[in-house]
N, C-alpha and C positions, 0 to 999 in steps of 0.2 A: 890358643884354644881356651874357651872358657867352660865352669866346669856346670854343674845344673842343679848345685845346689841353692837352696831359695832360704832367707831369712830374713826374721820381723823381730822387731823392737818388743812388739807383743807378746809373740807367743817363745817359748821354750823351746829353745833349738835342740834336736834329737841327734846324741851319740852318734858319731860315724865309726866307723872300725875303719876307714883307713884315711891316714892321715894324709894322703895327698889331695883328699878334698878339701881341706884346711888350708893346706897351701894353697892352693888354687884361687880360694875367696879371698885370702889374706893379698897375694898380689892382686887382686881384682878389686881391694881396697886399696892401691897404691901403696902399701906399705911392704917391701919385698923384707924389709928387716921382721915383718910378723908372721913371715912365712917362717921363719926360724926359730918361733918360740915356743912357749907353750900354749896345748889347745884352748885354754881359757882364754888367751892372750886376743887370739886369734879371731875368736868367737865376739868377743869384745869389738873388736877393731872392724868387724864386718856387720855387727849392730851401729857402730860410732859411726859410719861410712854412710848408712839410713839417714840418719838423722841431721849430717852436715850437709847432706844432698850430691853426695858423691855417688860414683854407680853403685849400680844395682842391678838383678840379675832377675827375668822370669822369663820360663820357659829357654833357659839357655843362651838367652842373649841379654848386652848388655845394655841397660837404658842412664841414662842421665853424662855420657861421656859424649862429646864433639862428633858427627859424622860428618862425612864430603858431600860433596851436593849429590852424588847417585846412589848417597845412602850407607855406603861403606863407615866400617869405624875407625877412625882417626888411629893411625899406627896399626892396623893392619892391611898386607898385603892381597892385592887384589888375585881374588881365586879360592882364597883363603877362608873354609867354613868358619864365623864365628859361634856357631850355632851346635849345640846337640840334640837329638832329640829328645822331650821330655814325657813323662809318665803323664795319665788323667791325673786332673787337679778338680778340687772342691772349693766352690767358693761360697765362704760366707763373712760375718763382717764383727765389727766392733761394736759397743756398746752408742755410740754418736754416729755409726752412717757407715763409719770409713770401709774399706772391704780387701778382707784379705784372700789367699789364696793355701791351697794345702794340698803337696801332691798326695796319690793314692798310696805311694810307699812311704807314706809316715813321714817326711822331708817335711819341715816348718818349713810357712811361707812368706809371702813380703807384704807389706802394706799396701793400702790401696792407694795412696799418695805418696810421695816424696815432701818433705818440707821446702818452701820455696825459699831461693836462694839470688843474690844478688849475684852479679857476676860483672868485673871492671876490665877495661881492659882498652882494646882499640874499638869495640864496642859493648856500650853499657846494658844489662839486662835481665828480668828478673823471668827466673826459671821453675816448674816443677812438674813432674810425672805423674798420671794420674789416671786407673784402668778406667779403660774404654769396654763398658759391657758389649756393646755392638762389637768390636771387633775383638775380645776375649784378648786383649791386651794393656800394655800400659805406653799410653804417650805424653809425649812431651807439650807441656804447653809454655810462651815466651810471650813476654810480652818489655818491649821496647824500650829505652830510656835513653836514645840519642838526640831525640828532639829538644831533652832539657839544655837550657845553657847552662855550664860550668858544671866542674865536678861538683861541688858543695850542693847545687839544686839536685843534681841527680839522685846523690848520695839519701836524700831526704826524700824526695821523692819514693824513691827505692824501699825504703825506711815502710812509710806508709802503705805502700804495697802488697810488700811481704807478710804487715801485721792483717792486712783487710783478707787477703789470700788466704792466711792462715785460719782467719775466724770463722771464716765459709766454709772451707776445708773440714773443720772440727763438728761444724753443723751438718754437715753432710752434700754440703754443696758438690756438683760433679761439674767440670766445663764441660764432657763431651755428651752429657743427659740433658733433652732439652727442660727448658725452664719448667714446664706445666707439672714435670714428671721428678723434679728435683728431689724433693724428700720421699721419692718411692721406695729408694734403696735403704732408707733408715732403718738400723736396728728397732723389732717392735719391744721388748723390750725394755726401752729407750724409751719409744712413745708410750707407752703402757706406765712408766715412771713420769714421765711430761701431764699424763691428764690425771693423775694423781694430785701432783703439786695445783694443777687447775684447779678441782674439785674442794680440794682444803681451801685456796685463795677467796674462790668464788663463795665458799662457805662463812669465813671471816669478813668481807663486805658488806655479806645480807644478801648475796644475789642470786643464792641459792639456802633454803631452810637446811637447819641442822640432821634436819630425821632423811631428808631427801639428800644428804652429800653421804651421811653414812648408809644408804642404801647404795647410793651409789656404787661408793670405796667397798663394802662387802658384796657386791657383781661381780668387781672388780677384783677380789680379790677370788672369786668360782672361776673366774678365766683362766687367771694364772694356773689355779689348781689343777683346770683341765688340762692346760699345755703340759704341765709335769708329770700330773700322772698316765696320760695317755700318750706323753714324749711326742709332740706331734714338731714334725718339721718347720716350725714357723720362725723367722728369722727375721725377714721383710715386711716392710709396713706392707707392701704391694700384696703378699701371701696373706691379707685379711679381705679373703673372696667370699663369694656363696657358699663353696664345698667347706670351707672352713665355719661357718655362721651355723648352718644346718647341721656339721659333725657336734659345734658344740654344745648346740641346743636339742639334738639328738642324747646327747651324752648325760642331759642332767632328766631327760626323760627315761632313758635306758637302764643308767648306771646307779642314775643319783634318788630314782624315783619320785620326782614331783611333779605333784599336782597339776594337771593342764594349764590353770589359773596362774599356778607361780612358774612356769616355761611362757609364758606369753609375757607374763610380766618382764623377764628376763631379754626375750626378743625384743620389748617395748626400751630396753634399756639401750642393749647391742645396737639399735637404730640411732638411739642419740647419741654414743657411741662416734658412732661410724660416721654423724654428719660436723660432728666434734673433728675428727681425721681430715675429714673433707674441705672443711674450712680450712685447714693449716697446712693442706697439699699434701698430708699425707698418703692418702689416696684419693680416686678419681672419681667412684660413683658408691652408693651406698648397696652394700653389698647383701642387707637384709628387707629391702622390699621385696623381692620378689618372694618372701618366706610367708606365709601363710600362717592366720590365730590356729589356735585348735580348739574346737567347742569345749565350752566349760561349762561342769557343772554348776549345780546353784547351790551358794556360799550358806556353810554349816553353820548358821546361826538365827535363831528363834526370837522371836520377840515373846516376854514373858509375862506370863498371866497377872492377876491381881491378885493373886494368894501369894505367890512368890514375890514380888513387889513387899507386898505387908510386910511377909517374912523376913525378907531384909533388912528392910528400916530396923524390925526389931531387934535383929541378932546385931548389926552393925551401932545402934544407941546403945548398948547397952558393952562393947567391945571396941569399937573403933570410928567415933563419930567423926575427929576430920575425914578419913575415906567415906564417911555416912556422907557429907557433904561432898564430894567428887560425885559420887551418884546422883543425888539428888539436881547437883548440877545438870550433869550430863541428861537425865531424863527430862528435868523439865526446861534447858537454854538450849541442847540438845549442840552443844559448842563440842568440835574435836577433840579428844583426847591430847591430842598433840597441841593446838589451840589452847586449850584448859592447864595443861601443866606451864604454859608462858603467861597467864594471866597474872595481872598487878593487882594491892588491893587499890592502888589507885583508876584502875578499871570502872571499877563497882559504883555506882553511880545510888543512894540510900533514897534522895530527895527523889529521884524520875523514875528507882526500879528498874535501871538498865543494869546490863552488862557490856561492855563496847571492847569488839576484838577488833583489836588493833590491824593495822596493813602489813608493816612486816609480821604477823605472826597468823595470820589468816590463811590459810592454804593457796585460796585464788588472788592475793595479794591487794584484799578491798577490803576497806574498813567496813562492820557491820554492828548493829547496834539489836540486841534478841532485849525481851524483857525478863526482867528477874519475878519470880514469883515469891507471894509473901511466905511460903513455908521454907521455903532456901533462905530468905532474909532472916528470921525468927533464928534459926540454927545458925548464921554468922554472928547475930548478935549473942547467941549463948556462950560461942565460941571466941568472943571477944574476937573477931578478928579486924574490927577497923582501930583498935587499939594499937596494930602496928603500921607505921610507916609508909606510906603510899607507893612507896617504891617497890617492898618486897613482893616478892611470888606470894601471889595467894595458898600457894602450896609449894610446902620449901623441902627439905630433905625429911621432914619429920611429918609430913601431912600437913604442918601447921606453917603460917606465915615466916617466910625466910628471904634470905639475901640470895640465896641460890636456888634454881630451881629444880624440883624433884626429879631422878631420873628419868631416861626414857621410860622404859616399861614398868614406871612403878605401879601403875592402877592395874594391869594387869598381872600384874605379881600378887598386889592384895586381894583383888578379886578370886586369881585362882585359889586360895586359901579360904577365902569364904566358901566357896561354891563347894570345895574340896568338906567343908567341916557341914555343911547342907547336904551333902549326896546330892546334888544337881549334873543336869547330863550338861558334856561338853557345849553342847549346843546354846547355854547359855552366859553368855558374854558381856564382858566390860558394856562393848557397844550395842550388845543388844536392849540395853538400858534407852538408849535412843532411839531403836527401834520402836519400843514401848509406850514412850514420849510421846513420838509421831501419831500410832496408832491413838493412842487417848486423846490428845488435842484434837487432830482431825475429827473423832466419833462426838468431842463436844463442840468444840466451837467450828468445823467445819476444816476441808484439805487449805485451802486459801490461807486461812490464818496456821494453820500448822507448815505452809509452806515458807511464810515470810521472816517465821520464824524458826526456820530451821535454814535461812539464806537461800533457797532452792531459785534456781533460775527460771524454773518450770513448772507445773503441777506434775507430770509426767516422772519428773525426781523423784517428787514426793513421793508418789504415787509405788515408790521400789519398793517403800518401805512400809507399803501396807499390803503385802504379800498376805494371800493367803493361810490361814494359819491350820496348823494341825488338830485343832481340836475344833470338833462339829459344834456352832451355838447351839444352845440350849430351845433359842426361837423361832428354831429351824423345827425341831422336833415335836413344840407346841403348836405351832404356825394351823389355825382353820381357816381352810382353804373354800372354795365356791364345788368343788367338787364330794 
């Protein structure tokens, strides 16, 4: 009779109070000498029994030992329960797929595999155990080695086998899960570490920009947060469904309070996400279509008059002229912030009055070429800036030409400082400098040319950016009318 305790290489095997469950497992490892020892001994020898691919034991019976063709096990007599019955069990899984099991009374449980094993004999064969979701068991899988000739081919053979077996295994391969559905069972956690290492890689090629992977990795990093603090049962790549997508995007609405704008943004993430999974079999369908935007307001930010325009120039010549030039850029090339702090001064083009942003640094990955205007040129040349090196960032850690270039949010940093020493309201921003831009270009030389040069694929683009504005003209009030 065998006994019904369960144990894994993994997890922490829990204290018994009576020590004839020890014996039990210890002969149920072949070892009747460790039925005699001590508990350590014991525990030992029925972990070492896992791993050689010796039996093992769930739900009361035993798997990986010889049975007779109607299924009995080898040295027991017929009639003879091998079986007891066992408590509910819990199953969840390891960090790579594998999947363990844990009864209700605290009992440690077994692997989800057995390591496969060669076996010689009058017939040669490589063996291992490995649960059956559908049948809530663990079977045995074989597979042949009499076909080879001679022991020496088998033996290699075998060799090979065992190590392909094993790889798959650790990946989370299942035999008895059909192929489509293979990495369902994978730990998400696991995967949630997999598109990490992706995002960094794809970052380092070029094949994804640096501000778009660390957007990424910080999503990435509100996901986790949700699983932890709201402890949610997610284990499974396959338990990344709808009701999961809408809890979490619920959760940064509810809990975390943002903005409609930045939850849509996050669903826009969780999609790509999810067809990232898709491609690699992790799961089957993308589980955020069916989730709907949520109307969003219209984005807190002004395009700013010409008093305030003036303003700045003055208070920034006379305090902080390289950032004087990031503005001046930005209003009149009307080039991205992001775009702008990767610019070379080898870019700058003196003879044609260009500026040429580059393909890898361009947001839509096209080189584009905006004009420089001569009050931006006058200020590099005060700035000496083509004095350094064609290579460096136009704007290095100090505002000023360098080998490395300036942080992410550094314009936004200096800016809030100014605005902050101006008493200006939030509303106006780094970017609203390009707002500004737009508007003034357009109102002289026409939408056409403020379009081409601001790269807009459309007039309609453009056309965002000349929002109505808050303050009534003055030619509206004068305006004589025919009535």
């Amino acid at each position: 009779m065998f006994g019904h305790t369960e144990f894994s290489p993994y997890l922490c095997t829990r204290k018994t109070e009576n020590r004839g469950v020890e014996q039990l497992v210890a002969r149920q490892a072949h070892n009747l000498e460790v039925a005699r020892s001590s508990r350590t001994s014991a525990t030992k020898t029925a972990e070492d029994a896992l791993y050689t691919g010796r039996s093992v034991v769930l739900r009361g019976k035993e798997v990986g030992r010889p049975t007779d063709e109607i299924g009995n096990f080898a040295g027991d007599s017929v009639g003879e329960s091998p079986t007891k019955k066992m408590p509910s069990i819990e199953i969840f899984s390891d960090r790579a797929g594998n999947i363990y099991k844990e009864a209700a009374n605290g009992m440690a449980g077994i692997v989800g595999f057995t390591m496969p094993r060669l076996h010689t004999g009058k017939q040669w064969y490589v063996d291992f155990c490995a649960y059956d979701p559908a049948g809530d068991c663990m079977k045995r899988k074989k597979y042949m080695l009499d076909r080879m000739k001679g022991r020496g081919e088998r033996r290699r053979m075998g060799t090979l086998l065992i190590t392909r077996l094993t790889e798959r295994l650790l990946q989370g391969w299942n035999p008895w899960v059909k192929d489509d559905s293979t990495r369902h069972m994978s730990d998400f956690s696991y995967v949630l570490e997999q598109y990490r290492d992706y995002v960094g890689a794809m970052a380092k090629k070029g094949a994804l920009k640096q501000k778009t992977a660390y957007d990424y990795l910080s999503r990435l990093s509100t996901l986790e947060t949700y699983m932890q603090e709201c402890r949610t049962d997610m284990k499974y790549a396959y338990q990344f469904d709808h009701s999961f997508a809408v809890d979490f995007l619920d959760y940064l609405v509810l809990d975390k309070d943002v903005s409609a704008r930045t939850r849509n943004n996050y669903r826009t993430w969780l999609s790509t996400f999810a067809s990232w999974m898709i491609e690699r079999r992790y799961c089957s369908q993308n589980p955020v279509e069916g989730i709907r935007h949520l109307r969003e307001n219209e984005k807190l930010r002004d395009a700013m008059p010409q008093e305030a325009l003036v303003r700045m120039r003055e208070y920034l010549y006379e305090r902080n002229r390289p950032f004087l030039l990031a503005c001046m850029m930005e209003y009149y090339t009307f080039i991205r912030p992001d775009e702008l702090r990767h610019l070379r001064v080898g870019d700058i083009s003196v003879r044609d009055r260009e500026v040429r942003v580059a393909a890898d640094v361009a947001k839509n990955r096209h080189e584009r070429r905006v004009g420089l205007n001569t009050k931006v040129l006058h200020l590099m040349l005060e700035l000496k800036v083509f004095d350094a090196p064609s290579q460096y960032y136009l704007f290095g850690r100090d505002m000023r030409p360098g080998k490395e270039s300036i942080y992410l949010n550094a314009f936004r940093y200096e800016w809030g400082k100014m605005r902050n020493a101006l008493r200006w309201p939030k509303s106006y921003q780094f970017y609203s400098l390009k707002d500004s831009g737009i508007r003034d270009l357009a109102n002289a030389q026409g939408v056409v040319v403020a379009r081409d040069q601001a790269g807009h694929s459309d007039v309609s683009v453009t056309n965002r950016y000349l929002k109505q504005g808050k303050i009534v003209p003055a030619e509206v009030k004068d305006f004589d009318g025919a009535v």
